[in-house]
C-alpha positions as MATLAB code, in Angstrom:
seq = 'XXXXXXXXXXXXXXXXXXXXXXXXXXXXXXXXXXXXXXXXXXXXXXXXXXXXXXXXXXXXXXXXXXXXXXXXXXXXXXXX';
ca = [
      12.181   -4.199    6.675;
      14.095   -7.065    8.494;
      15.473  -10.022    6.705;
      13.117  -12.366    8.129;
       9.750   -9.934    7.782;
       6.936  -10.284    4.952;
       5.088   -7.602    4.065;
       1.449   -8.125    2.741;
      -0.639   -5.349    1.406;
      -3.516   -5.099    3.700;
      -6.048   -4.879    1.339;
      -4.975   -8.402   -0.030;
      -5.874  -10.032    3.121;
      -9.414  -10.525    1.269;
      -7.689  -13.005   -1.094;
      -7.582  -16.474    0.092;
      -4.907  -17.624   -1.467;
      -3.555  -15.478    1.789;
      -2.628  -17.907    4.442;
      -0.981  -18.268    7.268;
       1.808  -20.588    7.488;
       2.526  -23.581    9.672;
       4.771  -22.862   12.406;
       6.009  -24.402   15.484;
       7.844  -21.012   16.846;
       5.146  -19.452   19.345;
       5.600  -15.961   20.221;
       3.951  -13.501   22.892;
       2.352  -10.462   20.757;
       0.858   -7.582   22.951;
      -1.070   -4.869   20.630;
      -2.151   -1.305   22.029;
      -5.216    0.645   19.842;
      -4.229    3.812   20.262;
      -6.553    4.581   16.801;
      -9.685    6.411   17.589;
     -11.863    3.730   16.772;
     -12.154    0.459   18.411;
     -10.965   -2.140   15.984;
     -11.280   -5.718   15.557;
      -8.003   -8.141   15.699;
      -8.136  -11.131   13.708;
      -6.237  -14.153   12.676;
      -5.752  -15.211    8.783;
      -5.146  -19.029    9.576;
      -3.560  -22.040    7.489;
      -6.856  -22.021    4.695;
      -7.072  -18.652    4.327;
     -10.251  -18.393    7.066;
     -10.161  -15.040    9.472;
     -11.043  -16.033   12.711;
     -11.177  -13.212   15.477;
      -9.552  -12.950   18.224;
     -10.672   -9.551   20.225;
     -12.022   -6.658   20.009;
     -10.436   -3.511   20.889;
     -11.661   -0.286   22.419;
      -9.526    3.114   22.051;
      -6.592    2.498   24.740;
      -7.084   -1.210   25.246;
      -4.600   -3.177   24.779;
      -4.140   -7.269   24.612;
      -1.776  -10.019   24.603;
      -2.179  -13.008   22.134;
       0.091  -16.188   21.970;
       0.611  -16.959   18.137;
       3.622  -18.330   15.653;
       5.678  -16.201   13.813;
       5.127  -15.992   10.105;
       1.304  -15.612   11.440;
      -0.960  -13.154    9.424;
      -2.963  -10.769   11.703;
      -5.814   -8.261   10.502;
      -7.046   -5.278   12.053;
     -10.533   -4.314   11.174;
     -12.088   -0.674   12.059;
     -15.084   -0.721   13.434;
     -17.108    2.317   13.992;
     -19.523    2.130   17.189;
     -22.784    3.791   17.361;
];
């Protein structure tokens, strides 16, 4: 782990005491689902409320301008 990175559990990401924190440093983030399963990508913002972003099909891939220190979540979803 770098100096600089947090890890969170991802199962925490339920709590809301989990939030993101207020930044001014945006960054470019591209993410690839190379899972089986399309999955969705969402955004834990400064109150603790997920808001989503995309969705993701196997092999998609998508580029999202956020702030570093941002907490993402990656849902699976299982399509019928």
């Amino acid at each position: 782990m770098l100096a600089n990175e947090i890890h969170v559990d991802p199962f925490s990401l339920s709590d809301p005491t989990i939030k993101s924190p207020l930044s001014r440093e945006r960054i470019r983030v591209r993410f690839v689902n190379s899972a089986p399963e399309a999955v969705d990508l969402c955004w834990v913002d400064c109150r603790g409320k997920i808001v989503r972003y995309d969705k993701l099909f196997r092999g998609q891939s998508a580029v999202i301008y956020t702030y570093v220190g941002n907490f993402l979540r990656f849902s699976f979803l299982k399509i019928f």
